[in-house]
C-alpha positions as CSV (number, residue, x, y, z in Angstrom):
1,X,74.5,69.8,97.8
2,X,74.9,72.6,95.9
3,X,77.5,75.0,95.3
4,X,80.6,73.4,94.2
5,X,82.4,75.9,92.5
6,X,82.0,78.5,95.2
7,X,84.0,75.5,97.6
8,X,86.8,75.4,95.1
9,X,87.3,78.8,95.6
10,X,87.1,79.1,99.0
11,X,90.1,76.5,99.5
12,X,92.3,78.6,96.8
13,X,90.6,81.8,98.6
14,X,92.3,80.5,102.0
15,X,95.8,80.4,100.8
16,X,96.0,83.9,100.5
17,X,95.3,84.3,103.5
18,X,98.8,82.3,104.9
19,X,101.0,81.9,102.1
20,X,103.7,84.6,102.6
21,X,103.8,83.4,106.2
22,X,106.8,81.3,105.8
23,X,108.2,84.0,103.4
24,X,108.4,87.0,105.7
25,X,112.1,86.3,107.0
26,X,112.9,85.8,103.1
27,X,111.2,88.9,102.2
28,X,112.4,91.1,104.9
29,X,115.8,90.3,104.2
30,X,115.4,90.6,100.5
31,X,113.9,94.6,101.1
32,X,116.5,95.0,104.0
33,X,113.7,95.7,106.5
34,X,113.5,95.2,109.9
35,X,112.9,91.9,111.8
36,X,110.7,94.0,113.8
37,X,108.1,94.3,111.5
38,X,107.4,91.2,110.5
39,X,104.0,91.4,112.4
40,X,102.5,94.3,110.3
41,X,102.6,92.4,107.1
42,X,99.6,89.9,108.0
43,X,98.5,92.6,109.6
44,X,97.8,94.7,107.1
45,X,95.9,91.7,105.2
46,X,93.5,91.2,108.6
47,X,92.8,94.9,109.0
48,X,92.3,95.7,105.2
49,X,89.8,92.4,105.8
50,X,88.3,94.0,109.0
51,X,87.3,97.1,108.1
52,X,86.2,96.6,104.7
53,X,83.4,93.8,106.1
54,X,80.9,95.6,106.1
55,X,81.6,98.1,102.9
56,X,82.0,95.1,101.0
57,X,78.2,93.7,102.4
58,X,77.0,97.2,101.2
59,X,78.6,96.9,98.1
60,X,77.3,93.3,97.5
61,X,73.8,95.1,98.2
62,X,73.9,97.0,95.2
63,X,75.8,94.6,93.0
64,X,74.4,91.3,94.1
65,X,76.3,88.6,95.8
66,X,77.3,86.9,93.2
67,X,79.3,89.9,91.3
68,X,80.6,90.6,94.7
69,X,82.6,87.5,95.4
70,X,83.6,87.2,92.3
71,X,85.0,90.6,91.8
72,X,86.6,89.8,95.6
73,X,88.1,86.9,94.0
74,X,89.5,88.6,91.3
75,X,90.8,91.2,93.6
76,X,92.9,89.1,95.5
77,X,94.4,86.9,92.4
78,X,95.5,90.6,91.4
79,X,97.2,91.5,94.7
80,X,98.8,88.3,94.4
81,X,100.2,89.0,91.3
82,X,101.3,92.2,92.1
83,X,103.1,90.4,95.0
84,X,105.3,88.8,92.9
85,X,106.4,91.8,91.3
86,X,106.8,93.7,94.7
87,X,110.5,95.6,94.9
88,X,109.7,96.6,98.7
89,X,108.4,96.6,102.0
90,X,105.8,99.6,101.2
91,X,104.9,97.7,98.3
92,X,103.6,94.4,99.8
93,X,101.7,96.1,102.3
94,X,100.0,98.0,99.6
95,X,99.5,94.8,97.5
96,X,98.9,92.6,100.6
97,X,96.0,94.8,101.7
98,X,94.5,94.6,98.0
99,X,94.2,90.7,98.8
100,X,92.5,91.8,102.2
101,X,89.9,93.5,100.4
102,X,89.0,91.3,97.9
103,X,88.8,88.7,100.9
104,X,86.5,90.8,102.4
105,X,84.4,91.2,99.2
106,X,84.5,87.3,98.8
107,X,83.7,86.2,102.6
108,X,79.9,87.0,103.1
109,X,78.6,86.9,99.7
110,X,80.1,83.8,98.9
111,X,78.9,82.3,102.1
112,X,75.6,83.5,101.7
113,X,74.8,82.2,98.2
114,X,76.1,78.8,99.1
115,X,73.4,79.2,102.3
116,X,71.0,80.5,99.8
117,X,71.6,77.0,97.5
118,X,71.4,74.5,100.6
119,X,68.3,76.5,102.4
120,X,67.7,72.8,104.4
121,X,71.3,72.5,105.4
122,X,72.6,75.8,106.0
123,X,75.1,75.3,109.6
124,X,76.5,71.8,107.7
125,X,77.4,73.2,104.7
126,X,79.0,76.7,106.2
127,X,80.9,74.2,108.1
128,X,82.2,72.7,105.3
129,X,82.9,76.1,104.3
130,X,84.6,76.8,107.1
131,X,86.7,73.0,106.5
132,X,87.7,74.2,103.0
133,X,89.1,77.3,104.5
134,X,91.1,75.2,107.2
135,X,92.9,72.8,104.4
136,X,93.4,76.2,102.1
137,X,95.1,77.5,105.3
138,X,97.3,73.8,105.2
139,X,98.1,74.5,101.5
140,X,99.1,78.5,102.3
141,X,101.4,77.9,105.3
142,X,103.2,74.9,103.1
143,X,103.6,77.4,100.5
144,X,107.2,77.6,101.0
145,X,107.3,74.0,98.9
146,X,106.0,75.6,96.0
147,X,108.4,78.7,96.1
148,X,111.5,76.7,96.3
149,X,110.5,74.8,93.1
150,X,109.1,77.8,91.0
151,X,110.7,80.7,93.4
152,X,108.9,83.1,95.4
153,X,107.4,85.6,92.7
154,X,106.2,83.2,90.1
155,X,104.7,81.2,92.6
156,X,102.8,84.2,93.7
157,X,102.0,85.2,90.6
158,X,100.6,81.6,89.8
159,X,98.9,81.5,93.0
160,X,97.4,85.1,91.5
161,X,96.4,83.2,88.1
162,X,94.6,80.7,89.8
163,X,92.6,83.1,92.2
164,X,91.7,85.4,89.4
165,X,90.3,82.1,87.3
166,X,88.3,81.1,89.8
167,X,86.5,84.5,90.0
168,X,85.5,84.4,86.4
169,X,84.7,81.0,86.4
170,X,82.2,81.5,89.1
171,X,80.6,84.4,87.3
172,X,79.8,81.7,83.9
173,X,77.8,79.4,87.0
174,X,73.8,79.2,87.1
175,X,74.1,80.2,90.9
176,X,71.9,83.1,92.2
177,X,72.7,86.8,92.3
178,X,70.6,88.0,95.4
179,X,70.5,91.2,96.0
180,X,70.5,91.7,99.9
181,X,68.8,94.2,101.9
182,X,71.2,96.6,103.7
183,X,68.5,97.7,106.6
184,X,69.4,94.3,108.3
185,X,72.5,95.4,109.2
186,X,71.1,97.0,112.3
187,X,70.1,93.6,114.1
188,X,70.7,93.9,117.6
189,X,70.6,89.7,118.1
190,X,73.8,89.7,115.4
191,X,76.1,92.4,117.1
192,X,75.7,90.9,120.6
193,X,76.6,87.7,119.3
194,X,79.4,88.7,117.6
195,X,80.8,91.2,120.3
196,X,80.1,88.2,122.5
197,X,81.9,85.6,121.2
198,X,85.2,87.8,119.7
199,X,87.1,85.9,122.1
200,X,86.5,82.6,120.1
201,X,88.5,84.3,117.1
202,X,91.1,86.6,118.5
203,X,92.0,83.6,121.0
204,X,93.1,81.8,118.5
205,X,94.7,84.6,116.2
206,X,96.5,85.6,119.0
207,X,97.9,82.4,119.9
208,X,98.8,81.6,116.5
209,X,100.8,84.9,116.3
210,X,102.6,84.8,120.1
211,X,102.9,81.7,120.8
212,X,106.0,80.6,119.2
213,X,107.8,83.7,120.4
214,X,106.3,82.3,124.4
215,X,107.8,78.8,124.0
216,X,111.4,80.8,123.3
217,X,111.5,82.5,126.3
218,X,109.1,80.7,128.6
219,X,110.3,77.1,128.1
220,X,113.7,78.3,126.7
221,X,113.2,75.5,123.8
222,X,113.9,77.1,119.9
223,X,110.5,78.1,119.4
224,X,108.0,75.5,117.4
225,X,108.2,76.0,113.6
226,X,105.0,78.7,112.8
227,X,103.9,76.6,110.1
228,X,103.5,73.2,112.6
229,X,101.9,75.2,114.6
230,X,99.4,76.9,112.2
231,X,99.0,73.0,110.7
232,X,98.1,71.6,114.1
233,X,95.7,74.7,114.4
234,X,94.4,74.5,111.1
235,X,93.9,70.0,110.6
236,X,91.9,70.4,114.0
237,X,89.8,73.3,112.6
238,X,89.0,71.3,109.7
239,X,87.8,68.1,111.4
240,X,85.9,70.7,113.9
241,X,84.2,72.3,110.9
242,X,82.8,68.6,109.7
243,X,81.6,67.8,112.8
244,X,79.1,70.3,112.0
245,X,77.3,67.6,110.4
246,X,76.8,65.8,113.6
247,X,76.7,68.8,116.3
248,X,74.1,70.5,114.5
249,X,71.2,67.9,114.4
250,X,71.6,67.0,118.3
251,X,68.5,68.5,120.2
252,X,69.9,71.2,122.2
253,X,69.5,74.9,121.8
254,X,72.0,76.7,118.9
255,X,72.9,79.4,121.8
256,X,73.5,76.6,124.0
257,X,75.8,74.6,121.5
258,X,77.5,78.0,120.4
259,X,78.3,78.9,124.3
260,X,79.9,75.6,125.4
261,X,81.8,75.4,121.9
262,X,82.8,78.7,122.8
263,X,84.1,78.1,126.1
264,X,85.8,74.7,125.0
265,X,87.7,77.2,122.4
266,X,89.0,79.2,124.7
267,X,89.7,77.5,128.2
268,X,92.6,75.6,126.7
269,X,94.3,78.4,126.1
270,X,95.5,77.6,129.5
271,X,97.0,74.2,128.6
272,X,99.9,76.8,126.7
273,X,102.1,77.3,130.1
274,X,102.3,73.5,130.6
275,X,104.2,70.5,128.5
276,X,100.5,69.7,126.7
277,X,100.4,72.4,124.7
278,X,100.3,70.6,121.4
279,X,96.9,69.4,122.9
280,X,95.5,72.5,123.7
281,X,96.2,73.3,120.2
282,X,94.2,70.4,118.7
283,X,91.0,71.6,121.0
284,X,91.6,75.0,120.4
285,X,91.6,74.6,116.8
286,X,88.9,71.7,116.8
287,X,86.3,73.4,119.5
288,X,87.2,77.2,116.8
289,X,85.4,76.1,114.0
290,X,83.3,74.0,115.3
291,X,81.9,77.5,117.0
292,X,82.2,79.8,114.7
293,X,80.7,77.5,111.5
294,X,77.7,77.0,114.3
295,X,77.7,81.0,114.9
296,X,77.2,81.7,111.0
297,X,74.6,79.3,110.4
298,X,72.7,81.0,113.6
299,X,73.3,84.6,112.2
300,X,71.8,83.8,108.5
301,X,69.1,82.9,110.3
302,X,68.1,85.9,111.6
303,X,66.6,86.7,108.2
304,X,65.8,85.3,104.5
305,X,68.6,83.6,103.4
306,X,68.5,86.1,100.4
307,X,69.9,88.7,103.2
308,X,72.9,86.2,104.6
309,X,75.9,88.2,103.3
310,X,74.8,90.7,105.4
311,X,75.0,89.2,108.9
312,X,78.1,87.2,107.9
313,X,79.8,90.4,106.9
314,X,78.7,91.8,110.0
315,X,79.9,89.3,112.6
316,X,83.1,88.6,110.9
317,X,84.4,92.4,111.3
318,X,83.4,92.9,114.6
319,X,84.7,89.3,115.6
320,X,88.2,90.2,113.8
321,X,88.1,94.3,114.5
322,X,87.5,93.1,118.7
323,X,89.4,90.1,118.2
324,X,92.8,91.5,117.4
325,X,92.4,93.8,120.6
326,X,94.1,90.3,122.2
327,X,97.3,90.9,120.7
328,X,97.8,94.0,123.1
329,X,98.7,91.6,125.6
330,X,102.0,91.0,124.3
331,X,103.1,93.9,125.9
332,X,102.8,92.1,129.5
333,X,104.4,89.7,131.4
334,X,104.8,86.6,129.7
335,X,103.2,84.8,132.7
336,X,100.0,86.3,132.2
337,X,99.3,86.5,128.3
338,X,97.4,83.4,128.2
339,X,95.3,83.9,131.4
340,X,94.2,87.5,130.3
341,X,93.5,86.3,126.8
342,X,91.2,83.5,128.7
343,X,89.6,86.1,131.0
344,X,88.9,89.0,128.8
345,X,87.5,85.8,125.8
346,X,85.6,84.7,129.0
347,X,84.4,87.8,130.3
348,X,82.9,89.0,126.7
349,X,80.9,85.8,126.8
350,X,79.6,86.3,130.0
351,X,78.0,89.3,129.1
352,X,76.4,87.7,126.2
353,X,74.7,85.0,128.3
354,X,73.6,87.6,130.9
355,X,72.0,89.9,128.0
356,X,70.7,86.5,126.4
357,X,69.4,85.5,129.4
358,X,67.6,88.7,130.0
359,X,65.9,88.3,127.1
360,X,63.3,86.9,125.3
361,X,63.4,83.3,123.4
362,X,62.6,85.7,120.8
363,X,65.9,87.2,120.7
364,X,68.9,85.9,121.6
């Protein structure tokens, strides 16, 4: 196995991603904003991470992969930093989508070099990317440890440090800096799949964000702490990306393990309006990466691996742009949030086995 260093940075990568989670109250209060907007800070991050997907493959076309993730990496230790300097509201939105964007430039490029090293294991080892990401996310959303020892600015700023090191440490490696071809970005197999399966991720983006708020006034119980539940979600997700070293040598069709993976993601969603719930999250998080880590090993091999930022960029935005859609259905009843989440998840994978049925073997 190649590719160390580009694992290292994926786990520090991932705590970007959740560390001022357990800060938001903290920081609101500090700024004298709102409680009410607490939901547009991470949001920010995912959208900035959304839409620049597939700029950031285009960029990585003309730059190489290598550069690209590295500059992404060095991009988000800066918005960290600048983080911990933040005087307002405005300001961490600005600095938080800075870190979006550099995620973005680090996400495909990153994962398709380490493809591009381990050409004879390409689903195991984007599983273990996928793992690294998981126990990142663990270290992010416990981040709260860390602030109450150093506070909440240096430890940002430290977290920044660390991120930026990591991008220039990667940039002294011996690791490859393909240049991918752009005109791949047009692959009809890749944007069916993706569309198809945005259930997978904004299912469980969507519970991660709502559910606490359900269990309050559903269940009248204090709603579970966010970062329990994001660790429940995210130690599942990390055993579900390893078992991509099993899954992926049984003998049964990739399509065929992505779609049952796929629907074992997103049927428990259901187990939320019952006393289980806390096993509905282990599946849910389990059955998430266990899908999606066997989803980017199929789209990277649409094409030479020399092209995989490209379809990795690809399905990630249009996973996470259709994904977040789900959060509109917090403006319902509560009663039927989880059962139109399920539907609409289930209904956009339907459509995905009717056109991949219609198809070819060629194709889809």
């Amino acid at each position: 196995m190649r590719g160390y260093q580009i694992l290292i940075s994926r786990l520090v990568y991932s705590i970007s991603w959740f560390f001022l989670a357990p800060e938001i109250p903290q920081l609101l209060e500090k700024f004298k904003a709102p409680p009410s907007i607490a939901g547009i800070i991470p949001l920010s991050f995912f959208a900035a991470t959304a839409v620049m997907q597939l700029p950031s493959a285009l960029l990585s076309s003309k730059l190489g992969m290598k550069r690209s993730y590295a500059l992404g990496l060095s991009f988000m230790g800066l918005g960290d930093v600048l983080i911990g300097f933040s005087s307002s509201t405005w300001e961490l939105l600005l600095f938080y989508v800075i870190v979006g964007i550099g995620a973005s430039l680090f996400f495909s490029s990153a994962g398709g070099t380490l493809a591009l090293l381990n050409k004879s294991n390409v689903t195991p080892i984007l599983g273990l990317y996928n793992t690294l990401f998981s126990i990142g996310g663990v270290v992010g959303v416990s981040w709260g440890v860390v602030s109450s020892v150093l506070g909440f600015s240096t430890s940002a700023i430290a977290l920044g440090v660390v991120t930026f090191l990591c991008g220039f440490s990667t940039m002294l490696t011996d690791y490859p800096n393909a240049m991918p071809n752009i005109s791949i970005i047009k692959n009809r197999n890749t944007i069916i799949l993706a569309i198809g399966t945005s259930g997978v991720w904004g299912s469980y983006f969507t519970i991660s964000e709502l559910f606490p708020f359900f269990e309050n006034q559903v269940f009248m119980r204090s709603p579970i702490t966010e970062g329990l539940l994001s660790s429940i979600l995210l130690i599942s997700s990390s055993i579900g990306g390893l078992s991509t070293f099993i899954i992926h040598k049984w003998r049964v069709s990739t399509m065929t393990k992505i779609v049952v993976t796929a629907i074992l993601s997103i049927s428990p969603t259901l187990m939320l309006y019952s006393q289980v719930y806390l096993a509905g999250f282990v599946l849910i998080g389990f059955f998430n990466e266990l899908c999606l880590s066997l989803i980017y090993g199929y789209v990277v091999s649409f094409s030479p691996l020399t092209n995989s930022s490209i379809p990795l960029a690809e399905v990630n935005s249009i996973q996470i742009g259709l994904g977040m859609m789900l959060l509109l259905s917090s403006f319902l009843p509560l009663s039927l949030i989880w059962i139109t989440v399920v539907v609409i998840s289930l209904a956009e994978l339907a459509v995905l086995l009717a056109i991949g049925g219609s198809r070819s073997t060629s194709s889809l």
